[in-house]
PyMOL CGO cylinders between C-alpha atoms (Angstrom):
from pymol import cmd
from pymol.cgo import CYLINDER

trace = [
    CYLINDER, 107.58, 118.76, 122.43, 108.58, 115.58, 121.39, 0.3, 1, 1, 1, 1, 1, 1,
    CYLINDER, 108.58, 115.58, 121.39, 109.52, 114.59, 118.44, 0.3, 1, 1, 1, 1, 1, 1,
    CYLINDER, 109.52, 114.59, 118.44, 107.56, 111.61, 116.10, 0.3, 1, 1, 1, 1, 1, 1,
    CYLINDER, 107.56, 111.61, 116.10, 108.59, 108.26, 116.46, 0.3, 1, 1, 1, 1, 1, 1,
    CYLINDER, 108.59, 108.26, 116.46, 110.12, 107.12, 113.96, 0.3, 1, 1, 1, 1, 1, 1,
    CYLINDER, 110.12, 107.12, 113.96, 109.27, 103.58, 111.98, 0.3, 1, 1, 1, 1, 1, 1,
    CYLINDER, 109.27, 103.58, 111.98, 112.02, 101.43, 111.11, 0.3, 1, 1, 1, 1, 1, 1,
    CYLINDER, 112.02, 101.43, 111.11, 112.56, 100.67, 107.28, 0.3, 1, 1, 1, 1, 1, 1,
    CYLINDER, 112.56, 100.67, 107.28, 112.68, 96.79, 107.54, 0.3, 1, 1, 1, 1, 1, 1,
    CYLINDER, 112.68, 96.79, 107.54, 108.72, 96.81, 107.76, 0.3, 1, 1, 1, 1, 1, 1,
    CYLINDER, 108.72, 96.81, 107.76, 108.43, 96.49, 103.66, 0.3, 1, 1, 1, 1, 1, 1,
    CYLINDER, 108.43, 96.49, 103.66, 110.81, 94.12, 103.43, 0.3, 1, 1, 1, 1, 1, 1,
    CYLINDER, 110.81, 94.12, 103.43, 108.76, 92.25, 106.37, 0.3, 1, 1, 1, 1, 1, 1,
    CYLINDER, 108.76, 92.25, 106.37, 105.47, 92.64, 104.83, 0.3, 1, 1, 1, 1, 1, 1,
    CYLINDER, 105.47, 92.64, 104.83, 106.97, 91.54, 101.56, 0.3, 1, 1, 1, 1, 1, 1,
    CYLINDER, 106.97, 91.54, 101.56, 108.15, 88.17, 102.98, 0.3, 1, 1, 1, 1, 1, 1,
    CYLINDER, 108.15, 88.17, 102.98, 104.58, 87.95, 104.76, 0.3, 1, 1, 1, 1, 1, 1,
    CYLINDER, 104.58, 87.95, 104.76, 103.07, 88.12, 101.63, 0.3, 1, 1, 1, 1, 1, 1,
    CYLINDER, 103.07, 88.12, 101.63, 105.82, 86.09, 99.76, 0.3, 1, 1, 1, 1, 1, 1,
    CYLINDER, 105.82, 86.09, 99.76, 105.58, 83.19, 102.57, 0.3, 1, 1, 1, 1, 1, 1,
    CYLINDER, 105.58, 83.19, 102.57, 101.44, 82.70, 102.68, 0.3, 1, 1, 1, 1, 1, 1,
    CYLINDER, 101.44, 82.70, 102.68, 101.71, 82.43, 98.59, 0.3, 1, 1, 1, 1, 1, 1,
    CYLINDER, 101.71, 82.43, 98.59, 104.62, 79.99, 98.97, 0.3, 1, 1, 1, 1, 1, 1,
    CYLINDER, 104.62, 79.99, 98.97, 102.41, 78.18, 101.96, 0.3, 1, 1, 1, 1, 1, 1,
    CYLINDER, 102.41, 78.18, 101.96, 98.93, 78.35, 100.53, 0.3, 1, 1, 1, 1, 1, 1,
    CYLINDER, 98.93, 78.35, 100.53, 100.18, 77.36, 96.93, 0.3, 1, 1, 1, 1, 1, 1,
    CYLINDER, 100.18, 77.36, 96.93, 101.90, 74.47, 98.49, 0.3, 1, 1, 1, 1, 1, 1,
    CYLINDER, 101.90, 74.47, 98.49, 98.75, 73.13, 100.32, 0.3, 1, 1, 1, 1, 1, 1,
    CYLINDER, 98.75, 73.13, 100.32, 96.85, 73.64, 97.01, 0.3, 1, 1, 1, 1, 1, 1,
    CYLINDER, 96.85, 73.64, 97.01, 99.24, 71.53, 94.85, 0.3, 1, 1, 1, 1, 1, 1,
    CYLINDER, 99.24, 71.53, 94.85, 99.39, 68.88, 97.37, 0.3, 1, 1, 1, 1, 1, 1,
    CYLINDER, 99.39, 68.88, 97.37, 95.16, 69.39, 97.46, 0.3, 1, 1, 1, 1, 1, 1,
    CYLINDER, 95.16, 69.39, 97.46, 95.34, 68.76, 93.79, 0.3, 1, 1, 1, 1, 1, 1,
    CYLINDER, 95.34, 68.76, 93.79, 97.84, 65.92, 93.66, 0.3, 1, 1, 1, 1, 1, 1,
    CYLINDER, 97.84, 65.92, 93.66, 95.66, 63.77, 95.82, 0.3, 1, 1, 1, 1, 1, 1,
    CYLINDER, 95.66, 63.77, 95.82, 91.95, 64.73, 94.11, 0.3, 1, 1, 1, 1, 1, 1,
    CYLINDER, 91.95, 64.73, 94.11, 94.01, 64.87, 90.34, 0.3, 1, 1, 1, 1, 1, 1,
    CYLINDER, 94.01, 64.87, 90.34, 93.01, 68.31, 89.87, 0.3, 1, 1, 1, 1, 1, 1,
    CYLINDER, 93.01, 68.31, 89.87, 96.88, 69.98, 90.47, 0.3, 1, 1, 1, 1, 1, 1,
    CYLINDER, 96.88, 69.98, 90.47, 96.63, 72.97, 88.12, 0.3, 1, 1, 1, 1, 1, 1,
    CYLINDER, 96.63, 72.97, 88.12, 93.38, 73.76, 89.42, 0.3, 1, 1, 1, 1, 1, 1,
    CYLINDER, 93.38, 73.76, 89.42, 94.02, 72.81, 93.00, 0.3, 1, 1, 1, 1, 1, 1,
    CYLINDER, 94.02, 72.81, 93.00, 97.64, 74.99, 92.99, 0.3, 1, 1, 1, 1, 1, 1,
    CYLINDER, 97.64, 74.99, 92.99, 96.03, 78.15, 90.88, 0.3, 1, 1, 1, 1, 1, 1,
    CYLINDER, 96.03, 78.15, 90.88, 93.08, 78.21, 93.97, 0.3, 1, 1, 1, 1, 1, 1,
    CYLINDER, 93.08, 78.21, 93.97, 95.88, 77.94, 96.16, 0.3, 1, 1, 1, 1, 1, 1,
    CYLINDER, 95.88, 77.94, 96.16, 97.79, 80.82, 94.97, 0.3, 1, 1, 1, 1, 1, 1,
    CYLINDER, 97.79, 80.82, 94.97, 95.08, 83.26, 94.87, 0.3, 1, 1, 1, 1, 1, 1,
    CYLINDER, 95.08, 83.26, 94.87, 93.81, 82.16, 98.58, 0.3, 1, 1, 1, 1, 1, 1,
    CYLINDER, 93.81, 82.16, 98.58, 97.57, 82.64, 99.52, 0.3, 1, 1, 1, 1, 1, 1,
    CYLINDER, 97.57, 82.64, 99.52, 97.47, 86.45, 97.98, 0.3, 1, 1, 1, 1, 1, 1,
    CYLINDER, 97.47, 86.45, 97.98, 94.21, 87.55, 99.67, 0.3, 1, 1, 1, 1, 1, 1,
    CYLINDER, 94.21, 87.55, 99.67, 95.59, 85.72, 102.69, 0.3, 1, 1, 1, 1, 1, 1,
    CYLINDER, 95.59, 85.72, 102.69, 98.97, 87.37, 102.56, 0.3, 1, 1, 1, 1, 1, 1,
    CYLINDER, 98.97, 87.37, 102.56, 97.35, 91.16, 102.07, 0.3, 1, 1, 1, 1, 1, 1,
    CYLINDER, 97.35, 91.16, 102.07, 94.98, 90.50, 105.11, 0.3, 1, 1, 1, 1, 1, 1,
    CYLINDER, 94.98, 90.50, 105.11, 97.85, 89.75, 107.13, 0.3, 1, 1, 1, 1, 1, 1,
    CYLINDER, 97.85, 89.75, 107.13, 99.62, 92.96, 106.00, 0.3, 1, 1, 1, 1, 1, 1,
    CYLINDER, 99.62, 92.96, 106.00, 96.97, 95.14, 106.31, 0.3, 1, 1, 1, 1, 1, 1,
    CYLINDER, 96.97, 95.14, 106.31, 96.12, 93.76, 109.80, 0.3, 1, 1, 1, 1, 1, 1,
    CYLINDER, 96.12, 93.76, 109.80, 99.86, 93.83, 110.94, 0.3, 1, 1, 1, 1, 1, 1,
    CYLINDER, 99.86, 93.83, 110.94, 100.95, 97.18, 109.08, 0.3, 1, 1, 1, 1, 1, 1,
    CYLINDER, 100.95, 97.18, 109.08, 97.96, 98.92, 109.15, 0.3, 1, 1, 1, 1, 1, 1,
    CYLINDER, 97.96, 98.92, 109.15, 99.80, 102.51, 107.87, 0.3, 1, 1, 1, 1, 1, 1,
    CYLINDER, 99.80, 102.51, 107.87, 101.96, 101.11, 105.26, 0.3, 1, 1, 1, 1, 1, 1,
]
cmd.load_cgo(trace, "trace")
């Protein structure tokens, strides 16, 4: 019988930087959105929820059992 593989801990601290890095990234694109159209609290608020739903897709697709 063999015995369960098992997962190393690093993955939250993985899928905590994933999530960390598309807020960071999609914020960032937002601001920059909103600098150029005027609109930067707007622009960087859209940003950082797009970054969020962005970031937990990417978890959930890459750690689908955490």
């Amino acid at each position: 019988m063999n015995a369960p593989e098992r997962k190393s801990l690093a993955r939250g601290a993985v899928a905590g930087l994933m999530l960390l890095s598309s807020l960071l990234l999609c914020g960032l694109l937002g601001a920059l959105v909103g600098a150029l159209t005027g609109a930067v609290g707007i622009c960087l608020a859209l940003g950082i929820f797009i970054g969020f739903v962005v970031g937990v897709a990417a978890v959930r697709a890459r750690f689908p059992d955490l």
